[in-house]
C-alpha positions as CSV (number, residue, x, y, z in Angstrom):
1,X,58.9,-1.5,43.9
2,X,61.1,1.8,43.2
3,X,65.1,1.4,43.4
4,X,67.3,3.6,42.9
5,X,71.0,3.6,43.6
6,X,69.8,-0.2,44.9
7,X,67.3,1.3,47.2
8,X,64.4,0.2,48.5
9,X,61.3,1.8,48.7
10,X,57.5,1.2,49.4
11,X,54.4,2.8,49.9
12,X,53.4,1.8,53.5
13,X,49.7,1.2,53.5
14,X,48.2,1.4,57.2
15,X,44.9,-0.2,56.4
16,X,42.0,1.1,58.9
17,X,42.6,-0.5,62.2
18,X,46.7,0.1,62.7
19,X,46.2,4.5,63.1
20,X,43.4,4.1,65.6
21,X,44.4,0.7,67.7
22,X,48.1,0.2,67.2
23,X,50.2,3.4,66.1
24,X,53.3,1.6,68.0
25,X,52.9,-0.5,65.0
26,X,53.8,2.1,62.5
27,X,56.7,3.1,65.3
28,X,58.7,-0.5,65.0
29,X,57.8,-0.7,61.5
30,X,59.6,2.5,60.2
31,X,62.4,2.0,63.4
32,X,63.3,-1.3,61.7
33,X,63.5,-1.0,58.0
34,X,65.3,2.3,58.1
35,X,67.3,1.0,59.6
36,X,67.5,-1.6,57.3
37,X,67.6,1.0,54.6
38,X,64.2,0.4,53.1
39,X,62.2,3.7,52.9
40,X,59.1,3.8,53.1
41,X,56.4,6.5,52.0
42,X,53.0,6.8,53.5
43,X,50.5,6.3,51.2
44,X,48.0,9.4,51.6
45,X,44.6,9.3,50.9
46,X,44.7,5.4,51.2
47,X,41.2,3.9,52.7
48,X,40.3,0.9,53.2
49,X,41.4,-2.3,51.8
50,X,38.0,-3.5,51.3
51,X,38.5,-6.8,53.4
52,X,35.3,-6.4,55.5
53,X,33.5,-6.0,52.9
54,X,34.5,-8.7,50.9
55,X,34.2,-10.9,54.5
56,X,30.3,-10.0,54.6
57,X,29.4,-9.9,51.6
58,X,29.9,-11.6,48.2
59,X,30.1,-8.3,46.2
60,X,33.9,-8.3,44.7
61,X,33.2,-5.7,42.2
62,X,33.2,-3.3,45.3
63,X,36.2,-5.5,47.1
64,X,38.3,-4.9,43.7
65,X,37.3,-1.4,43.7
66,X,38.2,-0.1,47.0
67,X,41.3,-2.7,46.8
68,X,42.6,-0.7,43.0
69,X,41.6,2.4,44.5
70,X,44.5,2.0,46.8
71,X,47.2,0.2,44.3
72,X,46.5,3.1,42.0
73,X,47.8,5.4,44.7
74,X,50.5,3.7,45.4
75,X,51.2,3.5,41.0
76,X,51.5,7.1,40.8
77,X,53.7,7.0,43.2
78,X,55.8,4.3,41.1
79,X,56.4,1.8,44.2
80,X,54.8,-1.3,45.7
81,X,52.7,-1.3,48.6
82,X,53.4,-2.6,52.2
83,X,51.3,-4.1,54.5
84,X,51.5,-5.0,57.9
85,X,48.2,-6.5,58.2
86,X,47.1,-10.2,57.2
87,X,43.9,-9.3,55.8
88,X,45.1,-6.1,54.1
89,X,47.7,-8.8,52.5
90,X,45.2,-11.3,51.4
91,X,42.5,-8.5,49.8
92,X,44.8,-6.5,48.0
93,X,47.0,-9.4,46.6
94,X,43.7,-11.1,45.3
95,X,42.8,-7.5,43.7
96,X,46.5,-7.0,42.4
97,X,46.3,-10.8,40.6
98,X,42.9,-10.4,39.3
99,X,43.5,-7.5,37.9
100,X,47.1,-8.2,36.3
101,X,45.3,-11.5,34.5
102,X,41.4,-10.5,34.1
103,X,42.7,-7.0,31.5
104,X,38.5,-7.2,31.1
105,X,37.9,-7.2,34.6
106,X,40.6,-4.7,34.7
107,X,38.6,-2.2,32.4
108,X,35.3,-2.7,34.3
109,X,37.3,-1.6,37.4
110,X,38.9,1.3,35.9
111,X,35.5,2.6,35.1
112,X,34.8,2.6,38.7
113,X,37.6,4.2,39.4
114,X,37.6,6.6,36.3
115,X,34.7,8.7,38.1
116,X,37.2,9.7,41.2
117,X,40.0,10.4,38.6
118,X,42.2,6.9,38.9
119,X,43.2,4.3,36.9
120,X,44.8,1.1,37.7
121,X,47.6,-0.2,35.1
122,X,48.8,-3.3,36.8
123,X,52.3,-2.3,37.6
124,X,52.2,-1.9,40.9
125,X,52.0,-4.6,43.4
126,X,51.4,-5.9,47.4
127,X,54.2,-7.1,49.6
128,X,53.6,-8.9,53.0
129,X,56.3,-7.3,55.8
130,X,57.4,-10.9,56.3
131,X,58.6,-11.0,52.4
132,X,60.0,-7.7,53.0
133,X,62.1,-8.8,56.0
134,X,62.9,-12.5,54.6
135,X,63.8,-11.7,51.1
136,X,64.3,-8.0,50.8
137,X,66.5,-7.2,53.5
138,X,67.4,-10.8,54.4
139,X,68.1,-13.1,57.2
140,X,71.8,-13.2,56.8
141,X,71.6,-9.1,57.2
142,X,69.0,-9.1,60.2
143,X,71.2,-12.1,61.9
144,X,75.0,-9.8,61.8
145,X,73.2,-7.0,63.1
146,X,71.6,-8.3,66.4
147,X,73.2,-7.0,69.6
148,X,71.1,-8.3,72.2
149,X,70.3,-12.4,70.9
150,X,67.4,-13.5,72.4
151,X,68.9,-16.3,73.7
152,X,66.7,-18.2,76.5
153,X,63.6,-16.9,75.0
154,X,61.0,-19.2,74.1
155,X,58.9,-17.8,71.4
156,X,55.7,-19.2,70.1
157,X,54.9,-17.6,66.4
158,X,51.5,-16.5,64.8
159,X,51.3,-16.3,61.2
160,X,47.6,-16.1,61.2
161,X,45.1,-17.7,58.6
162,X,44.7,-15.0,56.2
163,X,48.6,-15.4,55.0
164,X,49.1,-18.8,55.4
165,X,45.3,-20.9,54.9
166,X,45.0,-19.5,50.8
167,X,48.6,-21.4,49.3
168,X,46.4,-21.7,46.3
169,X,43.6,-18.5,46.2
170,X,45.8,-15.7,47.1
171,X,48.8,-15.9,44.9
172,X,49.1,-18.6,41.7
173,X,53.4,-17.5,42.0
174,X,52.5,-18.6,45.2
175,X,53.5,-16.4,47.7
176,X,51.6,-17.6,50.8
177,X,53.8,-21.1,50.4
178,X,56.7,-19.4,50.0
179,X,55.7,-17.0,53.3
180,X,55.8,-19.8,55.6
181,X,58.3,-20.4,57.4
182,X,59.8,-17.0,56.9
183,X,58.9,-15.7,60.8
184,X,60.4,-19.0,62.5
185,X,63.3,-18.2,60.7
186,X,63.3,-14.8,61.7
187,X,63.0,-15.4,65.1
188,X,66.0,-18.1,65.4
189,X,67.8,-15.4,63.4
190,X,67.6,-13.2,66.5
191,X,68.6,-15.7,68.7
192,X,65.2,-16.8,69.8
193,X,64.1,-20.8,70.3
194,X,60.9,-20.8,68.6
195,X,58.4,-23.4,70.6
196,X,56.0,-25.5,68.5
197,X,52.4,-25.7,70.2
198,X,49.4,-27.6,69.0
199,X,47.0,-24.7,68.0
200,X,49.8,-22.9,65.6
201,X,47.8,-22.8,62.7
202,X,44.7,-21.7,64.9
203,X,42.5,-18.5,63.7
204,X,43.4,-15.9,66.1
205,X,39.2,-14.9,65.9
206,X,38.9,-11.5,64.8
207,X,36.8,-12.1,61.7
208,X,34.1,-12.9,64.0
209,X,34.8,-10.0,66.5
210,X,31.4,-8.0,64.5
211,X,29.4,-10.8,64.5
212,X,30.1,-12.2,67.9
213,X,32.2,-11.0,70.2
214,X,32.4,-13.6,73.2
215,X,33.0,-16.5,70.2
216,X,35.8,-14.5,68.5
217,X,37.3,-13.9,71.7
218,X,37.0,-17.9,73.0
219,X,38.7,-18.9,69.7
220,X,41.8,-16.8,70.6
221,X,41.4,-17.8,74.0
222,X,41.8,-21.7,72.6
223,X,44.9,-20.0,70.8
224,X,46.6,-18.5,73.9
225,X,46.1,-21.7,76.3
226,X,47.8,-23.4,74.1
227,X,51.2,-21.3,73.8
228,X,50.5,-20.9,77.6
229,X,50.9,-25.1,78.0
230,X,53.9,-24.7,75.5
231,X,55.3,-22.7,78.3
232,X,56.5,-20.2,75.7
233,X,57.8,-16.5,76.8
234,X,55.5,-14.8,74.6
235,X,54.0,-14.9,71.5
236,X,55.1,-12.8,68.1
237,X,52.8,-12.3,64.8
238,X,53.4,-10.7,61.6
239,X,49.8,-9.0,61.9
240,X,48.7,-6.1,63.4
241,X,44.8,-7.2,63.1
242,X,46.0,-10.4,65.2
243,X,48.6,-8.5,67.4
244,X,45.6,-6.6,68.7
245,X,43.2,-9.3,69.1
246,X,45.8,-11.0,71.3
247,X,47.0,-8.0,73.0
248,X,43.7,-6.2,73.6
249,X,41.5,-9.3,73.6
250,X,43.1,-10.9,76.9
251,X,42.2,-7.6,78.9
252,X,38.4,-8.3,77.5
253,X,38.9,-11.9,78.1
254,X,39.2,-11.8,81.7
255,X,36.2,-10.0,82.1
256,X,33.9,-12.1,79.5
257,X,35.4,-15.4,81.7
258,X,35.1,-14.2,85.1
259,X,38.1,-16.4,86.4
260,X,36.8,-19.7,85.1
261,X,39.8,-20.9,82.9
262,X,42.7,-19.0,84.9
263,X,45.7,-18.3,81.9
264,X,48.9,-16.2,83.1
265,X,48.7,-13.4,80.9
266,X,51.0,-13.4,77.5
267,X,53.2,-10.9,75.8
268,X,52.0,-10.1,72.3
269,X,54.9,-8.6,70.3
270,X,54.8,-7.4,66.3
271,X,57.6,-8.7,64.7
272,X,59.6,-5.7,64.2
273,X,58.7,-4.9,67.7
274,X,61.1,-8.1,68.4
275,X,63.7,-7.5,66.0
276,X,63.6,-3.5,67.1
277,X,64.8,-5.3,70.6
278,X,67.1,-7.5,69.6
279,X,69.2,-4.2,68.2
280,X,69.1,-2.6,70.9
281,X,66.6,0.0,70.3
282,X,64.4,1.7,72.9
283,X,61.0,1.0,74.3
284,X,60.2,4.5,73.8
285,X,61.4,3.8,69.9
286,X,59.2,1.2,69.6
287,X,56.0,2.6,71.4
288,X,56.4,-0.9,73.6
289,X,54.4,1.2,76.4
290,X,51.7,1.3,74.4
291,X,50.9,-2.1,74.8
292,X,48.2,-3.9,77.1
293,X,49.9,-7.0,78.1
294,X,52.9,-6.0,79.9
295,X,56.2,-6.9,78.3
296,X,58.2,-6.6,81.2
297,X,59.0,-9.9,81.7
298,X,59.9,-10.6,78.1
299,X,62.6,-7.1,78.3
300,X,63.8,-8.7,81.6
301,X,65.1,-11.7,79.9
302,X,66.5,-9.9,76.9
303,X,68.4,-7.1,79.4
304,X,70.0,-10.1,81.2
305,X,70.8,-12.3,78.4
306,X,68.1,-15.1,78.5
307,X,66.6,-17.3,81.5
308,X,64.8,-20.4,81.9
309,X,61.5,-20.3,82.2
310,X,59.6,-20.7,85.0
């Protein structure tokens, strides 16, 4: 991570899905942390972060590869990466430890990468946005500068399996232990009452989504009836792979249940989508229209200053 003058800066890696899918994303994610005073670079030329392949396969030379490829961008530029995305988290952080401990593993991958004119050095490395928020900008910060609390909101959280199921795998400091946690206190920072509900720790389903669609779409179904019976407002994630799912996958589930399991639908909101609210910001600022659940339930209650639910 650059500083200078005590600045922050990152290199905000996209992954594949969040330019085609969710651009609102990358809307509420700049709105936010400049305003926050974090600046954040675009990392051009970044591809993928090699997660798909290392879901179907069991070839990590080619994970690691594509994974360094992209950490090497980010190196020249002297800052850390960003990303907004679960599995983005997961593959790169595994790439960034291997490669910072294995300095033979770290050779064989620079030959790789040697061919395409890049080399890996180990100095730069992956934040999550939740450590970004949490321990960057902090909750103290994010709390004094909320104008409209969410008070009366009930808000069921996501973290999603790919941050939270690998304490152990994903980072030996360990950041995934540390993570949780971090977007419940986020959300009562804003105001909001965050309701527990039995399937919290659920898969959201979009690892299967390739494979099979109507099962990858069930699980998250499983996921969404229960913050329905929790009676929550709506539910907020820190991942743009399982903000979609939610989001898009409840149009798709409709049709693929044919009014068999009835489920009032749910607003899906990104983190910094939330936050973004809570200081006041536009829905055109945030690319909120952009979403396929409709939110306009969820902006009533924060324009009026919280309701029950009903």
């Amino acid at each position: 991570m650059k500083k200078m003058s005590h600045e922050l800066r990152y290199a905000l890696f996209l992954g594949c899905a969040v330019p085609k899918f969710a651009p609102n994303l990358e809307l509420s994610v700049r709105k936010v942390l400049e305003s926050f005073g974090v600046k954040l670079e675009l990392l051009n030329g970044a591809g993928c972060c090699g997660f798909p392949i290392d879901l179907s396969t069991n070839d990590h030379k080619t994970v690691y590869s594509i994974s360094a490829r992209n950490l090497a961008l980010a190196e020249e530029k002297d800052l850390d990466l960003l990303t907004i995305c679960n599995g983005c988290y997961e593959t790169l952080k595994r790439t960034e430890i291997a490669l910072k401990t294995r300095p033979r593993l770290r050779e064989e991958i620079n030959k790789v990468l040697e061919k395409i004119g890049k080399e890996y050095k180990g100095k730069s490395g992956v934040k999550h946005i939740l450590e970004v928020l949490w321990e960057d900008v902090g909750v103290e910060k994010i709390r004094s500068q909320v104008i409209n609390p969410l008070k009366g909101l009930k808000i069921a959280t996501h973290y999603g399996c790919h941050l939270i199921s690998h304490a152990d795998d994903v980072d030996k400091l360990p950041s995934a232990s540390r993570i949780t946690g971090y977007l419940d206190e986020i959300v009562s920072a804003l105001g909001g009452e965050v309701v527990e509900y039995s399937g919290k720790k659920l898969c959201c389903g979009n690892p299967l989504i390739i494979m099979n669609l109507k099962g990858s779409l069930e699980i998250a179904f499983k996921k969404l009836k229960s913050v329905s019976e929790a009676k929550a407002d709506c539910l907020v994630t820190a991942c743009s792979t399982c903000y979609y799912q939610f989001d898009q996958g409840q149009l798709l589930l409709r049709r693929i249940m044919k009014g068999k399991e009835k489920m009032n639908p749910i607003p899906i909101l990104y983190i910094t989508e939330l936050i973004g609210l809570s200081r006041g910001f536009s829905e055109k600022d945030l690319g909120l229209t952009l979403h396929r659940i409709s939110l306009k339930a969820v902006l009533g209650k924060i324009s009026s200053g919280g309701a029950a639910h009903v």
